[in-house]
N, C-alpha and C positions, 0 to 999 in steps of 0.2 A: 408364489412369491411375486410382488407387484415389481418393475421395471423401474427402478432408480438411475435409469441413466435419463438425465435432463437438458435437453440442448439448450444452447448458448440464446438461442433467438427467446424460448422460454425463460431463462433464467432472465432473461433483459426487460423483460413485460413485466415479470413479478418486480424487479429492482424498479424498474421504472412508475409501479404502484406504492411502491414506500416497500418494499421487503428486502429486511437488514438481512437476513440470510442468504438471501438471490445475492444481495450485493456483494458477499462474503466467499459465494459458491464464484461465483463473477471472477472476482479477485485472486480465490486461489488458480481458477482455471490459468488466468494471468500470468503467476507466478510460475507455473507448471510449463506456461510455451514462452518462458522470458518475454515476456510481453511488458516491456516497460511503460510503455506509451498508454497502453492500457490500462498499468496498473496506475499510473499518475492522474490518467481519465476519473478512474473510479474512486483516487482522492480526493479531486477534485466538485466527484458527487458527493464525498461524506464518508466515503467506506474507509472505516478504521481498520478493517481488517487490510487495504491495500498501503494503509499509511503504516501499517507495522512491517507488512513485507517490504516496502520502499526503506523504511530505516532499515531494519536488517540487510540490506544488498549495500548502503551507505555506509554503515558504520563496516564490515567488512572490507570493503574499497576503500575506507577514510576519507571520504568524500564529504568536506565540511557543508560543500557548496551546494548541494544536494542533500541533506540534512537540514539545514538553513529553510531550502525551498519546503520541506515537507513541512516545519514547522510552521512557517508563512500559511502552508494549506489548512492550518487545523490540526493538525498532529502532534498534541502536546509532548510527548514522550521523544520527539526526535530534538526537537529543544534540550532535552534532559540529556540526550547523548551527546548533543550537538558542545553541549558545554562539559560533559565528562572528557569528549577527545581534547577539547582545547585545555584543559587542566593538565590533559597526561601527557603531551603533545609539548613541544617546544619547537619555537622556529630560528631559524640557522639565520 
C-alpha cells in the first residue's frame, strides 16, 4: 500500500502550482491545528475550502465582523450567513 502521508512543504509546492486539492489538504491541515492565520492565508489564495471553514468558526462565534471580511475575500456564502444572522439577530 503506497504512503498517503503528505508533508506540508509538499502539499505547498502542489498549491502553489495551481492544485485545488493541495489547497484544500493545506486548509484542512489548518483547521485541524486552529490555524486561523493560516486559514485566512489560504483565503486569501482562493481556497474555498478555507473560506468555508472560516464561515463555520464565524457564524458559530456570531462574529458578523469576521463573516463580513470573509466575504470581502471572495467567499460568497459567508455573505449569505452574514445576512441570515443579521435577519435573526436584533440589536439592543
Amino acid at each position: 500500500m503506497a504512503n498517503t502521508n503528505i508533508d506540508r512543504e509538499t502539499l505547498r509546492e502542489l498549491a502553489d502550482e495551481g492544485n485545488e486539492t493541495a489547497l484544500d489538504q493545506l486548509a484542512d491541515l489548518a483547521e485541524a491545528t486552529e490555524g486561523v492565520e493560516e486559514l485566512s492565508e489560504l483565503l486569501d489564495e482562493g481556497s474555498t475550502r478555507a473560506g468555508f471553514l472560516l464561515t463555520r468558526r464565524a457564524v458559530a462565534a456570531g462574529d458578523l465582523r469576521a463573516l463580513r471580511r470573509i466575504a470581502d475575500a471572495g467567499y460568497e456564502e459567508a455573505g449569505d450567513e452574514l445576512n441570515r444572522l443579521l435577519k435573526t439577530t436584533r440589536a439592543d
